[in-house]
MARBA-520850 format. One record per residue (C-alpha): residue in three letters; x, y, z. Coordinates in steps of 0.5 Angstrom, whole numbers, plus 500, padded with zeros to 3 digits. Layout:
N
ALAXYZ;...
END
This chain:
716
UNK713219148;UNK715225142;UNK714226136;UNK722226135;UNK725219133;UNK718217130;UNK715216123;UNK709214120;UNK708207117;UNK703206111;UNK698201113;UNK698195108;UNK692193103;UNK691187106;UNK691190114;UNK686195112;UNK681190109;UNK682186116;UNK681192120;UNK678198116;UNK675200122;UNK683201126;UNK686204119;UNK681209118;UNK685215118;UNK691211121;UNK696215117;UNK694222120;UNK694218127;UNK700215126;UNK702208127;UNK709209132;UNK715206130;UNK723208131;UNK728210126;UNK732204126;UNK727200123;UNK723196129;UNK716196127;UNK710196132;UNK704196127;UNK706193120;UNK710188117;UNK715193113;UNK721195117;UNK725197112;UNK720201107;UNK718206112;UNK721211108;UNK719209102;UNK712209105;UNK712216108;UNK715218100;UNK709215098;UNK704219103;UNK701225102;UNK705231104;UNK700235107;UNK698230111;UNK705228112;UNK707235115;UNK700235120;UNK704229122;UNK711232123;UNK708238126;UNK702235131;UNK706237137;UNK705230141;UNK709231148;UNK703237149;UNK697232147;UNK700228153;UNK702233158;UNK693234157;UNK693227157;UNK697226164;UNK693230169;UNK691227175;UNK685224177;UNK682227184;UNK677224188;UNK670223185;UNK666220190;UNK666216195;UNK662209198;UNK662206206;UNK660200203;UNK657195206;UNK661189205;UNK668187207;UNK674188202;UNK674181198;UNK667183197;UNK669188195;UNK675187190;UNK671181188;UNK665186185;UNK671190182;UNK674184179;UNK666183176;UNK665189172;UNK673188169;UNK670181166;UNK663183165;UNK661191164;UNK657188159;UNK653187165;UNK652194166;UNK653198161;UNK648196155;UNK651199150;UNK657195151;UNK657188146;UNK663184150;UNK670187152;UNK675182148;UNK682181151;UNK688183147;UNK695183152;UNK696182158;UNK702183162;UNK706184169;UNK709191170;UNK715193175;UNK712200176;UNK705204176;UNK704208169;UNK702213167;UNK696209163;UNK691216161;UNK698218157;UNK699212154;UNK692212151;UNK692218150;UNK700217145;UNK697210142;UNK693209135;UNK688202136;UNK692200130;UNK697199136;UNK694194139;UNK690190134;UNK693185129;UNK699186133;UNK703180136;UNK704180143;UNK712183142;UNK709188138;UNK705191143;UNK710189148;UNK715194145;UNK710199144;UNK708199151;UNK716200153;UNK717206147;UNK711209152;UNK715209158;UNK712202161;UNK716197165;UNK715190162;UNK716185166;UNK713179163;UNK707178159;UNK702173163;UNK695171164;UNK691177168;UNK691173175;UNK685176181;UNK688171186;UNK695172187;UNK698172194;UNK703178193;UNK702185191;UNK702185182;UNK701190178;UNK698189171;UNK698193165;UNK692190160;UNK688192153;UNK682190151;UNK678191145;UNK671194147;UNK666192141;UNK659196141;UNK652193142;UNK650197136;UNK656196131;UNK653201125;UNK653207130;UNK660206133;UNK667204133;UNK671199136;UNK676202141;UNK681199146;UNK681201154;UNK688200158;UNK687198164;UNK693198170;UNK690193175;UNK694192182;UNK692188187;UNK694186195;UNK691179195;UNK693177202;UNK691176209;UNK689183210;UNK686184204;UNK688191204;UNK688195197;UNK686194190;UNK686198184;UNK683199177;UNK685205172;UNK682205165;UNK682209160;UNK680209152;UNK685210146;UNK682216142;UNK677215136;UNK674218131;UNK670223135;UNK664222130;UNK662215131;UNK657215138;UNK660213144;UNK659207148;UNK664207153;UNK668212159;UNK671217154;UNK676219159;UNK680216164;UNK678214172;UNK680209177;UNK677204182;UNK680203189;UNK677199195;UNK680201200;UNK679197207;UNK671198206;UNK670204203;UNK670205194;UNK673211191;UNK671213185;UNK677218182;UNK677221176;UNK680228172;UNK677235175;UNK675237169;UNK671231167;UNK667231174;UNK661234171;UNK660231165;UNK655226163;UNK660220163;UNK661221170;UNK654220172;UNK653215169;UNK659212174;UNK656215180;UNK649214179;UNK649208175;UNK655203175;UNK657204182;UNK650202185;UNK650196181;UNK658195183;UNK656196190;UNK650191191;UNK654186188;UNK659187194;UNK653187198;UNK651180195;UNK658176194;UNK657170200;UNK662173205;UNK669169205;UNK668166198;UNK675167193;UNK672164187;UNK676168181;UNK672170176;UNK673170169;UNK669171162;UNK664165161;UNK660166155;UNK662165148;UNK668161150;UNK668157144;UNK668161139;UNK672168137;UNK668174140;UNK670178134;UNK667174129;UNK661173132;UNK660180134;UNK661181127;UNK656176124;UNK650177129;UNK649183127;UNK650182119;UNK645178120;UNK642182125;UNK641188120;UNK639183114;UNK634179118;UNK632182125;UNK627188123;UNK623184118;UNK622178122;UNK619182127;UNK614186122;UNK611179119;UNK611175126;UNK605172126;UNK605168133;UNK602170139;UNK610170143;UNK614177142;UNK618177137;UNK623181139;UNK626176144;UNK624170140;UNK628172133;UNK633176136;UNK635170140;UNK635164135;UNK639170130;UNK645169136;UNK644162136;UNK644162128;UNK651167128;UNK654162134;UNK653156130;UNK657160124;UNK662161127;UNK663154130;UNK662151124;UNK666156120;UNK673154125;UNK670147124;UNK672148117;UNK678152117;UNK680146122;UNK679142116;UNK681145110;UNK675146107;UNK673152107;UNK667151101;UNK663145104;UNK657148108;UNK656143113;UNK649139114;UNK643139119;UNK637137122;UNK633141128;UNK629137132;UNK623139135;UNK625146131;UNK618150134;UNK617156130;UNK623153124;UNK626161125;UNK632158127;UNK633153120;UNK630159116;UNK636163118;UNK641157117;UNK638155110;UNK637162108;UNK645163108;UNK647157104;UNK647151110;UNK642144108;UNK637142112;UNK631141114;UNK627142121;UNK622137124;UNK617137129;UNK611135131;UNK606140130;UNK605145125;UNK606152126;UNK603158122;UNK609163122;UNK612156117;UNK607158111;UNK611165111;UNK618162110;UNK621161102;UNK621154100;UNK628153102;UNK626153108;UNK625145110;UNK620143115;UNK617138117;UNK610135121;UNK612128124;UNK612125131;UNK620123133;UNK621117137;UNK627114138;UNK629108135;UNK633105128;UNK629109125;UNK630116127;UNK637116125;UNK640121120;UNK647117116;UNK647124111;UNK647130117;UNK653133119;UNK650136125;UNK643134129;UNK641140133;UNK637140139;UNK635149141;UNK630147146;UNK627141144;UNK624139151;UNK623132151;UNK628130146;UNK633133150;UNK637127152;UNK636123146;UNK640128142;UNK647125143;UNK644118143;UNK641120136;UNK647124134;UNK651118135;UNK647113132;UNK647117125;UNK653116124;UNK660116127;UNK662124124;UNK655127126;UNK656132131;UNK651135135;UNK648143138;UNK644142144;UNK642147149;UNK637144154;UNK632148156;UNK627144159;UNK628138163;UNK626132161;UNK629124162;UNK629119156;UNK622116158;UNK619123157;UNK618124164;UNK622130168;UNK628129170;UNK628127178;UNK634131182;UNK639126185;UNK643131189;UNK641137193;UNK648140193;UNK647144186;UNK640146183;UNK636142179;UNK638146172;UNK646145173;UNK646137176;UNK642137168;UNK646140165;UNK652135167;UNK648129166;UNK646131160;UNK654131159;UNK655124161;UNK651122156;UNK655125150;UNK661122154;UNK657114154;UNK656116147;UNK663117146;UNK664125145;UNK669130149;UNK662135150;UNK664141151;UNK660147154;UNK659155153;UNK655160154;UNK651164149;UNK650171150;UNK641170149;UNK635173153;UNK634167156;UNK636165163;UNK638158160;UNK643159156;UNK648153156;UNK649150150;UNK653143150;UNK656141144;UNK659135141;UNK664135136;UNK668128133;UNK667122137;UNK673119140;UNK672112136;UNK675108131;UNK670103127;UNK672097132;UNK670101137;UNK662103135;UNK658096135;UNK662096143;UNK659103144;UNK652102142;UNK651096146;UNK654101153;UNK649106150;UNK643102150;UNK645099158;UNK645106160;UNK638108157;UNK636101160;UNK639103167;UNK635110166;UNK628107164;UNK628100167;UNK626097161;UNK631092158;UNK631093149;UNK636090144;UNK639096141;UNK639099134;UNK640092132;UNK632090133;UNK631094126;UNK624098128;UNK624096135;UNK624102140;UNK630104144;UNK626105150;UNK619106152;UNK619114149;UNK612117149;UNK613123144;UNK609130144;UNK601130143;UNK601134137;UNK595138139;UNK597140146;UNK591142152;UNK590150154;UNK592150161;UNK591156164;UNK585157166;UNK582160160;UNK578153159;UNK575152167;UNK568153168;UNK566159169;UNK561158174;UNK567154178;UNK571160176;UNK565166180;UNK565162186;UNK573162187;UNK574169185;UNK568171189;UNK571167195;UNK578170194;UNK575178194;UNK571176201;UNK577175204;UNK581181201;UNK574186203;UNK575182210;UNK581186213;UNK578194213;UNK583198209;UNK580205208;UNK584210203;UNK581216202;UNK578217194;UNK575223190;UNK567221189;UNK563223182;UNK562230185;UNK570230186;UNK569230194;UNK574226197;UNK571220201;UNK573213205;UNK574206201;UNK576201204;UNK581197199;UNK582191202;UNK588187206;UNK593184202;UNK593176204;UNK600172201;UNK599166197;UNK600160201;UNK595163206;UNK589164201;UNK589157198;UNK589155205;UNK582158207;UNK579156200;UNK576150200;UNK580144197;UNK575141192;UNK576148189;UNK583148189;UNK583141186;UNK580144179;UNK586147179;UNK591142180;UNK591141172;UNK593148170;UNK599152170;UNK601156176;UNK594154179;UNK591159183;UNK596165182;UNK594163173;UNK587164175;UNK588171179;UNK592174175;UNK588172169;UNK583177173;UNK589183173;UNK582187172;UNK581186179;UNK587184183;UNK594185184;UNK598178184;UNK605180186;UNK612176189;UNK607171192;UNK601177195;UNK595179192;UNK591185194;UNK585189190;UNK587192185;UNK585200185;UNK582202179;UNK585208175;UNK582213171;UNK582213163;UNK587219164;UNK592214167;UNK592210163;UNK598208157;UNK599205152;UNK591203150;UNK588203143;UNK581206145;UNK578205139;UNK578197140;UNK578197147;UNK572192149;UNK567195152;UNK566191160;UNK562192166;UNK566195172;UNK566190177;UNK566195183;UNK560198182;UNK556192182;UNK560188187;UNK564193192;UNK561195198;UNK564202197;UNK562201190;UNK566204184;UNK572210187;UNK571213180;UNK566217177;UNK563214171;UNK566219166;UNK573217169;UNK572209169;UNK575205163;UNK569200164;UNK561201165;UNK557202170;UNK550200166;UNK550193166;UNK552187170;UNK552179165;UNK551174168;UNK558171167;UNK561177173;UNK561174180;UNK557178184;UNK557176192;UNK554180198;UNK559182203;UNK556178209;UNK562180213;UNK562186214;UNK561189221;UNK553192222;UNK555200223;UNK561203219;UNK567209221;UNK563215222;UNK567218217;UNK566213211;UNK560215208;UNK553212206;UNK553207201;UNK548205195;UNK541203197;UNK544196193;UNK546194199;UNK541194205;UNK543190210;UNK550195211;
END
């Protein structure tokens, strides 16, 4: 592509506002189209001279004189090979890891928000993809129709086929030229660009061959970089991954990043791919919604409301993951409900809600906040409520189904964790009003009476048979549920919702009656319906508002001495000596301890002990990890924790460090392996509350090398 027999179209007003961040500077790039008129980045074919007549000259002349045919001949140069991987996988494995960072390279590189598709189509030759980059404009591709960019694609010297769906699991050999718009995690410190990418595929028996090239479209270089500024390619062959790149850029930072960082997490991906399995991956979160516009939303309420959140949090759960997620599922929502009110032509009518079992209520301070009415209820208070403006509505009150715990009036019924709620959401939502529709996103699993939902099937795991009974459920209610992926934290993120209910008026006394039988079914109690006025529609206990502490804090102390004293004399049972600088800095022997599995440690403590703890969240391994002082609990072993000096430690406030007594000297056979001036803990006193033991299993006579220990243990 030259610079003969092209001109520079002026962007329109209109494009610019759309797009401000694709025309910035879009004239001094230019936007390529021929002279008989065929527009490949606007509307106007006809006024393209008189758009250039209108331009600046100066600018017009950099243009002219922008020597095109040498910024692709720099651009054109050939990659050699980067580095190179035997991997330990076969080749499908391995094209199947390939295929997942195309789809996903969110996964890996934490800078990146998304990669949004924008064209897709078979080619009859391999193209020169880093010339093509390297010609192009970002204002070639975005906005553009499908034809649009096909005709620019073919201006470049590319042999369109057809334009299709990007298809991993061909049987043939095909070659793909795609473009794709990768959006920034952090949008206020870099700029969307577009990555080209030329895919060919041998999917056949053998599986012989695969291939993956990119390369991004020039930017502004003031904008940070979030991407692979220069081009490189992807190729299994047989076993074995080559990484290729241009010589020039093989030491740059980008390039290890890719050797260090992304081919390792490409390669264990191969490793991990259950071998034989040909499954073809394909984007999976915000399926429902434009990834653009949510991209955009998240972070305008991101920056408006994410940092003072997180200064005023006033409960104990972190706030950087609490407020950022429900600022994501606050900006899903927008833009649900706005294509819902595009759908219906009334782009002025904010949509009403009501969150049951709302917790912190921040998710309905975010949503009222930005204009939508709606109140939260749940069944306790939570402090963080007083800090909210009075157009946040919350409400204290038990919810338990029946007549009347419906909400005529609301157009959404939102269930964001709502535990014990969770099935009846559907119900309630169908129940309020033939229009009501309803957000929910399970996270606990829990049945209609209050119970935990019990697992019919061992072929999926508990969390997925869930989530598709929960589905049924909106099915029986009458709604076509759909299902998405949020882009959150948590590792429950699928959200069910149900839009418009497929029933007419006749229809809805039939309904009710088939969604009562199927609650009945669930809970084995026959009721009458919403027809028995305050009756309840089923036998439902809600939350305690108070609810008890259950994580060992509130056991008795006596009872918690003897179990961690026990569990110290069976770590101290097996001789593990290190070797330890004294007080005098003298090195000496101390015997550390085994490191005993979880299983087998409950299994040698008495069982009216364990009994205590059958009540409490996580058992035994709650009540040692409370003790992390002394031992480490980890992937299911614990072991003596070795204390690490003052100098050691990061992150601490000394100036309200709480002054306690050191366990190990006043209870480990070898004493403290710090000095006193080094330990982070005294060693002048001993309360009561402190489990104190002697070692009765220690052999009569010690290793020759360990020395004496204090006289507060005579019998050693």
């Amino acid at each position: 592509m030259t610079k003969q027999g092209m001109t520079v179209l002026v962007p329109t007003k209109e494009d610019e506002e759309r797009f401000p961040f694709c025309y910035k500077g879009a004239v001094k790039e230019g936007i390529a189209r021929n002279e008989a008129g065929e527009n490949f980045g606007g509307q106007h074919g006809e006024d393209c001279q008189a758009g250039i007549s209108k331009s600046d000259p100066q600018l017009l002349a950099q243009w002219e004189n922008e020597d095109w045919s040498k910024r692709k001949q720099d651009a054109s140069c050939d990659m050699v090979l980067l580095t190179s991987y035997l991997v330990n996988a076969s080749h499908s494995q391995l094209w199947m890891a390939m295929q997942l960072w195309y789809v996903r390279p969110h996964v890996v590189n934490r800078k990146l928000f998304m990669a949004k598709d924008l064209f897709c189509a078979r080619v009859g030759c391999r193209p020169d993809i880093a010339s093509v980059a390297a010609c192009s404009s970002t204002a070639n591709f975005m906005g553009r129709t499908v034809e649009e960019v096909r005709n620019h694609l073919e201006l470049c010297g590319i042999e369109v086929l057809d334009t299709c769906e990007l298809d991993f699991s061909v049987d043939c050999c095909n070659m793909y030229v795609t473009a794709r718009l990768l959006l920034p995690r952090k949008s206020d410190k870099s700029s969307p660009v577009v990555e080209l990418s030329f895919i060919i595929s041998f999917i056949c028996e053998d599986m012989s061959d695969g291939e993956l090239v990119f390369a991004v479209v020039p930017v502004d270089p003031q904008y940070r970089r979030f991407y692979v500024a220069f081009p490189y390619g992807l190729r299994a062959r047989d076993s074995v991954l080559e990484v290729s790149a241009s010589k020039k850029d093989h030491g740059s930072a980008s390039a290890e990043w890719l050797t260090d960082h992304m081919v390792p997490r490409l390669l264990k991906w191969a490793e991990n791919v259950p071998a034989g399995k040909q499954q073809v991956l394909t984007a999976s979160s915000l399926g429902l919604v434009s990834e653009q516009r949510y991209h955009e939303m998240y972070h305008h309420l991101k920056e408006k409301y994410g940092k003072e959140l997180v200064q005023k949090w006033t409960e104990v759960t972190d706030p950087h993951r609490y407020v950022y997620e429900d600022i994501a599922i606050a900006a899903y929502l927008f833009v649900i409900w706005e294509q819902e009110r595009q759908m219906k032509e009334n782009p002025d009518l904010r949509q009403s809600f009501v969150d049951l079992g709302c917790g912190n209520g921040l998710l309905v301070f975010l949503l009222s906040s930005e204009g939508y009415p709606g109140v939260g209820v749940d069944v306790r208070k939570r402090r963080i409520w007083d800090t909210y403006p009075p157009c946040t509505k919350l409400e204290v009150r038990a919810i338990t189904p029946s007549a009347d715990c419906t909400f005529p009036r609301t157009d959404w019924i939102i269930g964001n964790h709502s535990d014990e709620l969770t099935p009846w959401i559907p119900v309630i939502a169908a129940r309020s009003s033939p229009q009501c529709r309803f957000f929910l996103l399970p996270c606990c699993l829990f049945d209609f009476d209050g119970s935990r939902y019990r697992r019919e099937s061992s072929n999926n795991s508990r969390y997925s048979e869930y989530l598709q009974y929960v589905s049924h459920i909106a099915h029986v209610c009458g709604y076509a549920p759909k299902m998405d992926r949020l882009r959150i934290s948590s590792t429950k993120r699928k959200c069910i919702v149900g839009f418009e209910r497929n029933c007419g008026p006749s229809m809805i006394k039939e309904l009710d009656l088939a969604i009562q039988e199927f609650i009945n079914s669930r809970c084995g109690r026959i009721h009458h319906g919403a027809e028995g006025g305050h009756e309840e529609w089923a036998n439902f206990t809600p939350r305690v508002a108070k609810e008890p502490v259950r994580n060992c804090t509130q056991i008795g102390k006596s009872l918690v001495q003897e179990i961690i004293s026990l569990v110290c004399n069976i770590l101290l049972s097996t001789c593990n000596l290190i070797t330890v600088k004294s007080k005098v800095h003298e090195e000496r022997l101390w015997n550390a301890g085994g490191c005993v599995c979880l299983k087998d440690l409950a299994s040698q403590l008495p069982s009216e002990k364990l009994g205590a703890l059958k009540n409490e969240c996580g058992g035994l391994q709650t009540l040692l990890k409370n003790h992390r002082f002394l031992l480490e609990v980890n992937k299911g072993t614990v072991k003596l924790r070795v204390p690490l000096p003052k100098s050691e430690l990061r992150n601490i406030n000394w100036a309200s460090w709480k002054v306690r007594p050191c366990w190990f000297h006043h209870n480990h056979p070898d004493g403290c392996p710090l000095s006193p001036n080094d330990c982070p803990r005294v060693f002048s006193f001993l309360p009561s509350f402190l489990p104190s033991f002697l070692p009765s299993f220690l052999p009569p006579s010690l290793p020759p090398s360990l020395p004496p220990t204090s006289t507060k243990y005579p019998h050693v």
